[in-house]
N, CA, C and O atoms as CSV, one atom per row, in Angstrom:
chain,resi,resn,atom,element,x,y,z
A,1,UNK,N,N,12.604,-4.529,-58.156
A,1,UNK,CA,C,13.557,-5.526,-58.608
A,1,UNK,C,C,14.150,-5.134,-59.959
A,1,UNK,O,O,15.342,-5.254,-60.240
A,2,UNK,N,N,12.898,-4.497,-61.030
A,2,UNK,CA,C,14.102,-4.098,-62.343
A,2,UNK,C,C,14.952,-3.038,-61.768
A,2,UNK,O,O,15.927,-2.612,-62.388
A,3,UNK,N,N,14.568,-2.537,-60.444
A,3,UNK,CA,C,16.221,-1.499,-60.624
A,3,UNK,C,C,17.203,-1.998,-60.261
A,3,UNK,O,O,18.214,-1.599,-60.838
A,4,UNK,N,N,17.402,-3.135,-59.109
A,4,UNK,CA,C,18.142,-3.872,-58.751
A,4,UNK,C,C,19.156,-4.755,-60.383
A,4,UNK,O,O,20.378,-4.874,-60.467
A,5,UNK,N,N,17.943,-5.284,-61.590
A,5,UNK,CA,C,18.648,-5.989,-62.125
A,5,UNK,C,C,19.225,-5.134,-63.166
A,5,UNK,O,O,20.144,-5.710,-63.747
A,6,UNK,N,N,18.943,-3.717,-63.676
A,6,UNK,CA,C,19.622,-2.329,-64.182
A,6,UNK,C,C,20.921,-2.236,-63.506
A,6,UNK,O,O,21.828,-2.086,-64.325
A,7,UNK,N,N,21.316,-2.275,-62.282
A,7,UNK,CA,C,22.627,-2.085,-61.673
A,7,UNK,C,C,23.594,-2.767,-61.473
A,7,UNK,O,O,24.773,-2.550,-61.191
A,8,UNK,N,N,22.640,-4.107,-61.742
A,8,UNK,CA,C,23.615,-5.473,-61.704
A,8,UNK,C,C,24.311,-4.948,-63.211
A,8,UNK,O,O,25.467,-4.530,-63.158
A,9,UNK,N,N,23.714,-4.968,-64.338
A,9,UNK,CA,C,23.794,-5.104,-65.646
A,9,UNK,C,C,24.762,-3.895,-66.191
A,9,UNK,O,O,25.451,-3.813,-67.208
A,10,UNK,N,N,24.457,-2.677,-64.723
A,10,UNK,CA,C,25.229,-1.634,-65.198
A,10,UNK,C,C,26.662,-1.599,-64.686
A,10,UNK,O,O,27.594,-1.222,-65.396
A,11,UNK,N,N,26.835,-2.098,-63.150
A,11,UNK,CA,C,28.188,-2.561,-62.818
A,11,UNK,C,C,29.048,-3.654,-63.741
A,11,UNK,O,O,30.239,-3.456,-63.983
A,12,UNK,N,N,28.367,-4.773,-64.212
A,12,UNK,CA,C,28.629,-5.578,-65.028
A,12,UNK,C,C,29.827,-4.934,-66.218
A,12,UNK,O,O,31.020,-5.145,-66.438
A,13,UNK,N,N,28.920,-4.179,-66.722
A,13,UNK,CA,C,29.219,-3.384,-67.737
A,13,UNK,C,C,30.360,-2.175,-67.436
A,13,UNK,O,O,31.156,-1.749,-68.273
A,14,UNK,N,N,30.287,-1.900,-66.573
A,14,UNK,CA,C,31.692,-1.334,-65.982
A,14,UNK,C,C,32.568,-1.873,-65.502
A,14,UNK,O,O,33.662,-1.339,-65.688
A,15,UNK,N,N,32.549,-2.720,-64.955
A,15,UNK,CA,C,33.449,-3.242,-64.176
A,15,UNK,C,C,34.395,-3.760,-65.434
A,15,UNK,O,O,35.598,-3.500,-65.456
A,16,UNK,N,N,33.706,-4.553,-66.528
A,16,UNK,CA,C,34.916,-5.141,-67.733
A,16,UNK,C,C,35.322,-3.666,-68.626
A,16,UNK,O,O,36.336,-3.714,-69.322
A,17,UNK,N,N,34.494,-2.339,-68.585
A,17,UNK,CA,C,35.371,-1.509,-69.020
A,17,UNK,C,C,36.445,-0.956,-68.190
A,17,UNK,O,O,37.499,-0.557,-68.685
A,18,UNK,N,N,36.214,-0.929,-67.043
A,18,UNK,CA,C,37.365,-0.504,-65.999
A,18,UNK,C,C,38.365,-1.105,-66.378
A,18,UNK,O,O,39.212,-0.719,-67.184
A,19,UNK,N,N,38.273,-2.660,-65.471
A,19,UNK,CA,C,38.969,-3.859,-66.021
A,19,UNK,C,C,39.879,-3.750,-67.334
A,19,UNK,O,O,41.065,-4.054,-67.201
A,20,UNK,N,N,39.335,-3.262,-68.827
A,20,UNK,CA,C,39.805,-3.293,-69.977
A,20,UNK,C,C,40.787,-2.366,-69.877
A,20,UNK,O,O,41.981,-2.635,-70.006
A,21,UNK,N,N,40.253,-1.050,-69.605
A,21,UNK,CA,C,40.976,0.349,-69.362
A,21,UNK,C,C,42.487,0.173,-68.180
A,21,UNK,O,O,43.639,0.608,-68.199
A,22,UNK,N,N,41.859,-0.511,-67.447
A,22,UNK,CA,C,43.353,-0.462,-66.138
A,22,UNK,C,C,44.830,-1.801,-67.316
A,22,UNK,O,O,46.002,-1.801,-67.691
A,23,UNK,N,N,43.958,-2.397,-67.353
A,23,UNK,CA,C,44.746,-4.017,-67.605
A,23,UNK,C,C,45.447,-3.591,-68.914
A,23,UNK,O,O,46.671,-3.644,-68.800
A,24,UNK,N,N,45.060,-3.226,-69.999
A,24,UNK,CA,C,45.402,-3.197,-71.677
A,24,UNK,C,C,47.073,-2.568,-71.245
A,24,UNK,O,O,48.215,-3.005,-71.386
A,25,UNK,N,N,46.374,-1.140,-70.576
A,25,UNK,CA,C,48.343,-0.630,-71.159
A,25,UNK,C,C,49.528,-1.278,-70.227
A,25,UNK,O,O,50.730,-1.209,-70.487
A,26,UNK,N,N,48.843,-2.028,-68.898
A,26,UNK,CA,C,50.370,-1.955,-67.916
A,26,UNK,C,C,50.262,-3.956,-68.769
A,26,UNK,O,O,51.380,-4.441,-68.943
A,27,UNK,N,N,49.254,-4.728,-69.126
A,27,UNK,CA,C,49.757,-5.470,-70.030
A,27,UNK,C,C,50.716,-5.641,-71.197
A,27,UNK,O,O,51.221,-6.647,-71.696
A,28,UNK,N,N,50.785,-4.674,-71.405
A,28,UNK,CA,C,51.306,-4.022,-73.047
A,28,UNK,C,C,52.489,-3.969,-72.665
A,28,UNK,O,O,53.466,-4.560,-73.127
A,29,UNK,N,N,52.374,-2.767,-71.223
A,29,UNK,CA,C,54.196,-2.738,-70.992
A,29,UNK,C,C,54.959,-3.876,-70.303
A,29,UNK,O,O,55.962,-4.363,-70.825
A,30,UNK,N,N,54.460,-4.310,-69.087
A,30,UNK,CA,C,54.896,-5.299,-68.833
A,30,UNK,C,C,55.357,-6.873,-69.779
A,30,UNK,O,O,56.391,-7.532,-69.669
A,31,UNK,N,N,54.544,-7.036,-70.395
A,31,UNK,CA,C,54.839,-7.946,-71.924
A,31,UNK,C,C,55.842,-7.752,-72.889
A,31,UNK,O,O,56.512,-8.618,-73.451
A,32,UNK,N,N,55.886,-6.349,-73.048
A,32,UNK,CA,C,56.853,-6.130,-73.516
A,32,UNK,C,C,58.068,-5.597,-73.657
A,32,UNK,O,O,58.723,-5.339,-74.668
A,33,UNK,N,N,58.375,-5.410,-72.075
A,33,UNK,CA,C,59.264,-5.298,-71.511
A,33,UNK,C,C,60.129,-6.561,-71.227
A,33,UNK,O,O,61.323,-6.824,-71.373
A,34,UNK,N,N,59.236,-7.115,-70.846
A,34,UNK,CA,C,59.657,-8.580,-69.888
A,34,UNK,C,C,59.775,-9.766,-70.187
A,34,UNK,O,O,60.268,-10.630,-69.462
A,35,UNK,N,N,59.220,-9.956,-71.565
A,35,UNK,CA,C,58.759,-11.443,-72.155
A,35,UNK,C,C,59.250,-11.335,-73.638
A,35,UNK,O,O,59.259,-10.398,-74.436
A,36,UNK,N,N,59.762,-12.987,-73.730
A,36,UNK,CA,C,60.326,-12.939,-74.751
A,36,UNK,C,C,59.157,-13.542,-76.189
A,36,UNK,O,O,57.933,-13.666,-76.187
A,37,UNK,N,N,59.926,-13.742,-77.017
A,37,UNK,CA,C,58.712,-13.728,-78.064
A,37,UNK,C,C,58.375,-13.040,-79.431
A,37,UNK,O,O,59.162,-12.131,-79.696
A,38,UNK,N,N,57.573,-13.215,-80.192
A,38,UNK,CA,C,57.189,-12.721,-81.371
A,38,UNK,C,C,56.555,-11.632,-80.965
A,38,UNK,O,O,56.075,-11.700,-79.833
A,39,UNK,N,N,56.355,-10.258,-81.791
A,39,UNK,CA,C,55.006,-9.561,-81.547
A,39,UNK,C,C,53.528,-10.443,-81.411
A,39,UNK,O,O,52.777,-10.572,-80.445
A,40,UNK,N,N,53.454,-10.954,-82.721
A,40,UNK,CA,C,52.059,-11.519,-82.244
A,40,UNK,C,C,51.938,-12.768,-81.064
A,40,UNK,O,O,51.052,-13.615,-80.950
A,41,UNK,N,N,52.958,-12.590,-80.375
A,41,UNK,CA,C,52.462,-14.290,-79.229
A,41,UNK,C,C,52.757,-12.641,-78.174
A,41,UNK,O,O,51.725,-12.546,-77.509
A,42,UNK,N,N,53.373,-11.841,-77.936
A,42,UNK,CA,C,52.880,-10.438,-76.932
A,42,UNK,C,C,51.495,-10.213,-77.123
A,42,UNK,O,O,50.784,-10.265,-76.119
A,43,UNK,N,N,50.881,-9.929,-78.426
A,43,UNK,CA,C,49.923,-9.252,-78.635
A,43,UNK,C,C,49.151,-10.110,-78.012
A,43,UNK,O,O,48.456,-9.689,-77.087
A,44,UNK,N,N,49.104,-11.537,-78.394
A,44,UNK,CA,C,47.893,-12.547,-78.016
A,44,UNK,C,C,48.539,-12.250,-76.092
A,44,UNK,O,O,47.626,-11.596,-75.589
A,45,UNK,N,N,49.333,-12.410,-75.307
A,45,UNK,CA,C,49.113,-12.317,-74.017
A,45,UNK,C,C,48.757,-11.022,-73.564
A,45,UNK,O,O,48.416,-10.738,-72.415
A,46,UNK,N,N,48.847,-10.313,-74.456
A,46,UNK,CA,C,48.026,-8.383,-73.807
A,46,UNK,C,C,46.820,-9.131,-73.799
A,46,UNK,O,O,46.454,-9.607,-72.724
A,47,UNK,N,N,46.093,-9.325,-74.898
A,47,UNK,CA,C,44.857,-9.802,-74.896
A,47,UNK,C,C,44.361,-10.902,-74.449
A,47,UNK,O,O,43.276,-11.315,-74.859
A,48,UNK,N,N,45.116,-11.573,-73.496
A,48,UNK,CA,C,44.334,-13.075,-72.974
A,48,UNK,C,C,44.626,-12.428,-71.350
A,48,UNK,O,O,43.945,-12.827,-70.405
A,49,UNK,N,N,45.797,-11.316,-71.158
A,49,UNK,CA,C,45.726,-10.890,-69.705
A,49,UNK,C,C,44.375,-9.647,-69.635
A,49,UNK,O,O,43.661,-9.410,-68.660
A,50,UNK,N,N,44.340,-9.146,-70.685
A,50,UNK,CA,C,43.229,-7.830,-70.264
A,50,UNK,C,C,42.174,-8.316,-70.357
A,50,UNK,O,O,41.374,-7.748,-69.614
A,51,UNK,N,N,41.470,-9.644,-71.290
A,51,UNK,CA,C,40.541,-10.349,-70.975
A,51,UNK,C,C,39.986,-10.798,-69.782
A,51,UNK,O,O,38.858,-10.720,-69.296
A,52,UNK,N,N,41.306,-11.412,-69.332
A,52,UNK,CA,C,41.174,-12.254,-68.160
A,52,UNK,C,C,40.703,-11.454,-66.654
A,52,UNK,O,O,40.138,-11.881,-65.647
A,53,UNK,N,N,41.174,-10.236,-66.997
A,53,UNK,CA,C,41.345,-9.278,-65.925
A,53,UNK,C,C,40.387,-8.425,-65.756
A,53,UNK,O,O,40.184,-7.802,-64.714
A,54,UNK,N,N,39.592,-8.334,-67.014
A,54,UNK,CA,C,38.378,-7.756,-67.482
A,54,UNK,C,C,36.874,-8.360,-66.472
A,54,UNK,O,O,36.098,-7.947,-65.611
A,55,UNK,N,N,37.250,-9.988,-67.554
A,55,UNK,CA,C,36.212,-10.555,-67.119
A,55,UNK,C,C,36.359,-10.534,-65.717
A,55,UNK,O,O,35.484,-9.825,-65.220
A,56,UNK,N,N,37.175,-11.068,-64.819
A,56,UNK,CA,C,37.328,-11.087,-63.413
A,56,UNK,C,C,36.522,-10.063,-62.621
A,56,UNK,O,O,35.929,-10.480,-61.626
A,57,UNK,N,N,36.408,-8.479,-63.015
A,57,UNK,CA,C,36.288,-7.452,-63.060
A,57,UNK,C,C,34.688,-7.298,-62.906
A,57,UNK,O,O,34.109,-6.669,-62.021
A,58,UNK,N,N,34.239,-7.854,-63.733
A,58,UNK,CA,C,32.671,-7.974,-64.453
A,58,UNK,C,C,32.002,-9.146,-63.428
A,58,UNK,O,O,30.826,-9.040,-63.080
A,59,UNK,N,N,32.755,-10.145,-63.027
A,59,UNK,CA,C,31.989,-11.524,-62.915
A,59,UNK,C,C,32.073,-10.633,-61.289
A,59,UNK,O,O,30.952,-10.476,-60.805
A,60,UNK,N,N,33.226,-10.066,-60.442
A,60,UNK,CA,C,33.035,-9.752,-59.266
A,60,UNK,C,C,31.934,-8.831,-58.985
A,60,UNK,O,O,31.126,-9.188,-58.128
A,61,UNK,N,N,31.685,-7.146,-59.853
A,61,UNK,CA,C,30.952,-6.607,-59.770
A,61,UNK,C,C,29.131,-7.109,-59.791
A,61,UNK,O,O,28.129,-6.756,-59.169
A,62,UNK,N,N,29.435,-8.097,-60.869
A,62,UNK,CA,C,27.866,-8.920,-60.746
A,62,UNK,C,C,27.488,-9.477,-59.422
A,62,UNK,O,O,26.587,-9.047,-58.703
A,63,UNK,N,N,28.563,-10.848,-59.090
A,63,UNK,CA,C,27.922,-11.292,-57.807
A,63,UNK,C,C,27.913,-10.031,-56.612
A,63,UNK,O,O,26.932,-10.007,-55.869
A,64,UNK,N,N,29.024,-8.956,-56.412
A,64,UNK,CA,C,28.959,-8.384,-55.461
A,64,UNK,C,C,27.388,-7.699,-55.292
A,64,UNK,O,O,26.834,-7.770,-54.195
A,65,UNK,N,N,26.718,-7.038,-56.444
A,65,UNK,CA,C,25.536,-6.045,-56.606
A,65,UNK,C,C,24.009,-7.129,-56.619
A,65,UNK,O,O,22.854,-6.763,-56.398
A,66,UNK,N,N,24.534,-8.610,-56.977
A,66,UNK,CA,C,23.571,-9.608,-57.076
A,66,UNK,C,C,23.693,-9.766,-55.258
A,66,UNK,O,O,22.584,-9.844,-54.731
A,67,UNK,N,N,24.634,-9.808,-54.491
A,67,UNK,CA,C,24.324,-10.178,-53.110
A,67,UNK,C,C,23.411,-9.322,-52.355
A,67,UNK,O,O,22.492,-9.524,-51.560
A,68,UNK,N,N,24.087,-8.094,-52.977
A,68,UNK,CA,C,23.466,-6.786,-52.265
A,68,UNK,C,C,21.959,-6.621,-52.476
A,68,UNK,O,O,21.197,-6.103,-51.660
A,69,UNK,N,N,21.670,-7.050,-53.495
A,69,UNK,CA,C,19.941,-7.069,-54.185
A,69,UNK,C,C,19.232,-8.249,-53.119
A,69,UNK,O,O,18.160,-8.173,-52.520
A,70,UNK,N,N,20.099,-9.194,-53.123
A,70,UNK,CA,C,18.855,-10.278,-51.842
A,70,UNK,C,C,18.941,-9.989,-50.856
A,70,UNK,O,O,17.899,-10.093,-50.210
A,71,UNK,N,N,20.195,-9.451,-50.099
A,71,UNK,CA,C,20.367,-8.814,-49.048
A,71,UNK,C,C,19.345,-7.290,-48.763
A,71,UNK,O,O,18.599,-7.072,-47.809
A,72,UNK,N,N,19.561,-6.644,-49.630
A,72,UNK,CA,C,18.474,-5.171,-49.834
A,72,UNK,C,C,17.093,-6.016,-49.683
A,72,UNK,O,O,16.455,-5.608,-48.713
A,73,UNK,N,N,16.336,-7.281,-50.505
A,73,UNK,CA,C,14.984,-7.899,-50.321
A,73,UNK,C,C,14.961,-8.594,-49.004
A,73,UNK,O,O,14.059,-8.438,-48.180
A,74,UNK,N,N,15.814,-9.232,-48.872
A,74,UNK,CA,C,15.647,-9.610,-47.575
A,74,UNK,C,C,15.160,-8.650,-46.115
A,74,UNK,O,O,14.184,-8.754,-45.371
A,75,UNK,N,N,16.401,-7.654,-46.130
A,75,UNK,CA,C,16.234,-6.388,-44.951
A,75,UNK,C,C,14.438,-6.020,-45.614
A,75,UNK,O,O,13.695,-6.320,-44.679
A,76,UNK,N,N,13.733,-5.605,-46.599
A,76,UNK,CA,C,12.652,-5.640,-46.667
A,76,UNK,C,C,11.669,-6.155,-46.429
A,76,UNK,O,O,10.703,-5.569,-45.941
A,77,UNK,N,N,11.715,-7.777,-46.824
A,77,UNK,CA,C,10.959,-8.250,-45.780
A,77,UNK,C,C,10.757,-8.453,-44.852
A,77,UNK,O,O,9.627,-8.809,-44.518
A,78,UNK,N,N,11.920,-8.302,-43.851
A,78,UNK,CA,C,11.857,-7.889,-42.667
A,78,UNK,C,C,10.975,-6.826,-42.071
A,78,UNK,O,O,10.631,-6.968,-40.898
A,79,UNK,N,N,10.541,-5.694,-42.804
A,79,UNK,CA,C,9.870,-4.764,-42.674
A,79,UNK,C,C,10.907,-3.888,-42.219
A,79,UNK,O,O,10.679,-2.881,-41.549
A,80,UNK,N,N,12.156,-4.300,-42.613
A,80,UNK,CA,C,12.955,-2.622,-42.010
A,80,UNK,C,C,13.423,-1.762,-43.297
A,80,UNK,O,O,14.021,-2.162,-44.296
A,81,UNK,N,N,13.000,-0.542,-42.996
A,81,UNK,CA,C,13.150,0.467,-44.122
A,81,UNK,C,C,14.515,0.425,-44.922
A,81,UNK,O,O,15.437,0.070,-44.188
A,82,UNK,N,N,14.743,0.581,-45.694
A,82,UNK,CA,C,16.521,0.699,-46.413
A,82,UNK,C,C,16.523,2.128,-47.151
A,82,UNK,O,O,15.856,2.340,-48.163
A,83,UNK,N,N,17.482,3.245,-46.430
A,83,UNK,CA,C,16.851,4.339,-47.125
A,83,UNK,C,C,18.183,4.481,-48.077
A,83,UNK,O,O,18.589,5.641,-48.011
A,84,UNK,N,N,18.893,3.765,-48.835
A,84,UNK,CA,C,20.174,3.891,-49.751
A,84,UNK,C,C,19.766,3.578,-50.786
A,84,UNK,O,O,18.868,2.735,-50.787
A,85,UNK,N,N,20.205,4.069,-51.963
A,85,UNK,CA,C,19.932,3.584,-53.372
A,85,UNK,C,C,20.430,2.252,-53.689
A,85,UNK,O,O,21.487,1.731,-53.332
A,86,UNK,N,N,19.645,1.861,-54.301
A,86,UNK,CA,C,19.519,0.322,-55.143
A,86,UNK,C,C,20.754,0.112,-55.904
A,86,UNK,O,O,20.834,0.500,-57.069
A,87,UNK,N,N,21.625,-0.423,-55.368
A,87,UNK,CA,C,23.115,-0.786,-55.575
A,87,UNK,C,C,23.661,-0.571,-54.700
A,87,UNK,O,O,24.870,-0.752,-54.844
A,88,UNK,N,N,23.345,-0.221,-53.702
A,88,UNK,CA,C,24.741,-0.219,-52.671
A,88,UNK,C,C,23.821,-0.243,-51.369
A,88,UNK,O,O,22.686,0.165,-51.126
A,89,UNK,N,N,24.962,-1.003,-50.526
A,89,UNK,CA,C,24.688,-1.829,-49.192
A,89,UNK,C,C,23.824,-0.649,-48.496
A,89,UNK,O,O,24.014,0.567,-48.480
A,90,UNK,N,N,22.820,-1.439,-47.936
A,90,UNK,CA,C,21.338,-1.321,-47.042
A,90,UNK,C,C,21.825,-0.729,-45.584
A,90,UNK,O,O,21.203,0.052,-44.865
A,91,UNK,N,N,23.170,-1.348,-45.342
A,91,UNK,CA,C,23.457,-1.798,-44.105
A,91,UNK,C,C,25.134,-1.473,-44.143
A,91,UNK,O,O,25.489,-1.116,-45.266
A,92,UNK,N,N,26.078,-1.519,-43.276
A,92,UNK,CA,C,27.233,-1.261,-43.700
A,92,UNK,C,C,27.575,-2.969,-43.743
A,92,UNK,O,O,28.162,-3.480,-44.697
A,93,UNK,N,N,27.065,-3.806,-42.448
A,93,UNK,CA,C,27.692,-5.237,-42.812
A,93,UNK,C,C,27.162,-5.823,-44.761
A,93,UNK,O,O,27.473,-6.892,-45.287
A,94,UNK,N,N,26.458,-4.864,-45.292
A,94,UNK,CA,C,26.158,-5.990,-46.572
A,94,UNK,C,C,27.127,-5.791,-47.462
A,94,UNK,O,O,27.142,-6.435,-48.511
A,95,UNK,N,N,27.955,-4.984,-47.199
A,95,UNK,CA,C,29.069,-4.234,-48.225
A,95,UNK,C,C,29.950,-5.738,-47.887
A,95,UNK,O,O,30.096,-6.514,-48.831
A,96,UNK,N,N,30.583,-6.147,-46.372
A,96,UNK,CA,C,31.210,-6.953,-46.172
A,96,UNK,C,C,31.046,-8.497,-46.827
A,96,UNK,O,O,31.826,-9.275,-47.377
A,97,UNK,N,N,29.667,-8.526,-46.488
A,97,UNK,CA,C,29.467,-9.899,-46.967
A,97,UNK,C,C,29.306,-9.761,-48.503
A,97,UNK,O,O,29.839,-10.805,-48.881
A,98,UNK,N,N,28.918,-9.143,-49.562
A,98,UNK,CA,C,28.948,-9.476,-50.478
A,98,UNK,C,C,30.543,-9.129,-51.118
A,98,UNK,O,O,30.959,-9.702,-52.124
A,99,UNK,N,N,31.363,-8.079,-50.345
A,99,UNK,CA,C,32.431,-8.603,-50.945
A,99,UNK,C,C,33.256,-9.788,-50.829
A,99,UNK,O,O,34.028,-10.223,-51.684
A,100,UNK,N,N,32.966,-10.361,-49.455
A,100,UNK,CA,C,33.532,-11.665,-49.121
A,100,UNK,C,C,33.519,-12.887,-50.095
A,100,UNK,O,O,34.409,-13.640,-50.489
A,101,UNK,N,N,31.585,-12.764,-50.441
A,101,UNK,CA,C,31.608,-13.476,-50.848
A,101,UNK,C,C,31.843,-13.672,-52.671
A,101,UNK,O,O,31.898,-14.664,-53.398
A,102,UNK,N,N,31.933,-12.280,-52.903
A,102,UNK,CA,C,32.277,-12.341,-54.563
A,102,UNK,C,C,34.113,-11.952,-54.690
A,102,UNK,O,O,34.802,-11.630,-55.658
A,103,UNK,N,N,34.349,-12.108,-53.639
A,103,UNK,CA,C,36.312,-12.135,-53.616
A,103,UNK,C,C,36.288,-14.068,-53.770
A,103,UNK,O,O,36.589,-14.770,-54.735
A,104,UNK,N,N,35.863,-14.400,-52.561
A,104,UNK,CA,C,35.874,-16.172,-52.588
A,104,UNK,C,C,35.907,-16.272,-54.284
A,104,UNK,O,O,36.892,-16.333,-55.019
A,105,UNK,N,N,34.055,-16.263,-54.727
A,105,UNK,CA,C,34.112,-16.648,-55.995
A,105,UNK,C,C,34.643,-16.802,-56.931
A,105,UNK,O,O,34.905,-17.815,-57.579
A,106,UNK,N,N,34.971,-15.112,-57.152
A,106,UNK,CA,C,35.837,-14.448,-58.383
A,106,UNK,C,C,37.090,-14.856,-58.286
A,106,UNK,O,O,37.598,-15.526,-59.186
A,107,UNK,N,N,37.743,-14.514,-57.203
A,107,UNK,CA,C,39.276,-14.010,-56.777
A,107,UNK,C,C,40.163,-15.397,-56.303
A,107,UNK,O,O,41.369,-15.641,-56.346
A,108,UNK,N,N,39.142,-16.080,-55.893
A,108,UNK,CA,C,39.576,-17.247,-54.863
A,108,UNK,C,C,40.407,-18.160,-55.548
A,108,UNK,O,O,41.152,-18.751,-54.766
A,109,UNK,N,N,40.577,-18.557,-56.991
A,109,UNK,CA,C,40.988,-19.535,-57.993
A,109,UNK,C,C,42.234,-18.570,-57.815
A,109,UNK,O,O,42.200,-17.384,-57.489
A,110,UNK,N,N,43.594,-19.528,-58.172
A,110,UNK,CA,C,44.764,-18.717,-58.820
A,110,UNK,C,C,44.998,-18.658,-59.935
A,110,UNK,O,O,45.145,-19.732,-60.520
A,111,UNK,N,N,45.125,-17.450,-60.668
A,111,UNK,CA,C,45.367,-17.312,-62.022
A,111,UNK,C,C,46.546,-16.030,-61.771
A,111,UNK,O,O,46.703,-15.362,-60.749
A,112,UNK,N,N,47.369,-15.940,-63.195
A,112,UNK,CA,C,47.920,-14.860,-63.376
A,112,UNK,C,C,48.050,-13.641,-63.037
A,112,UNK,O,O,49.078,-13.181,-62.541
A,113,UNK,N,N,46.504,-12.685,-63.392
A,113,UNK,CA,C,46.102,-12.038,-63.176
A,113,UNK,C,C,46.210,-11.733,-61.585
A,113,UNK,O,O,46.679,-10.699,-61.111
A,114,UNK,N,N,45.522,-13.174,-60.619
A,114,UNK,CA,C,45.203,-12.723,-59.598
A,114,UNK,C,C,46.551,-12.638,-58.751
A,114,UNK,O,O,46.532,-12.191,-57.604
């Protein structure tokens, strides 16, 4: 289980640098291309969209690798072997369901971003 909660913590952690890395510059351009305004009311929407887009990023990667971890314990107690590393689906259906269900979560609200 600590490797399970290492991968949660480590996708976590990527997913809002990805997130940061993709979102910052096409924020930047799009903002300021497109929107009218002061520099600093651009600057504050680069940074409330790459936030937003970040976190989104982070909160999906968690639940997705958190499904996959009860799903991975579960197929175990079952007594059926899982021979894949600890983060990624046991099974090919667990890939499905935990993205299903961390798209619902994450993704499912409308915001900007999404």
């Amino acid at each position: 289980m600590h490797d399970a909660l290492l991968a949660i913590l480590r996708g976590v952690r990527n997913g809002s640098f990805y997130g940061t890395k993709v979102r910052a510059p096409h924020a930047m351009v799009m903002i300021f291309l497109f929107q009218k305004g002061s520099i600093r009311q651009k600057l504050r929407g680069v940074v409330r969209l790459t936030f937003e887009h970040s976190k989104n990023l982070a909160l999906f990667v968690g639940v997705y690798k958190s499904v996959l971890a009860v799903l991975r314990a579960h197929q175990q107690t079952l007594g059926q072997h899982v021979t894949t590393d600890v983060g990624k689906p046991g099974v090919h259906w667990h890939a499905a369901v935990a993205g299903g269900i961390g798209g619902y979560l994450v993704w499912g609200r409308y915001s900007s971003v999404n």
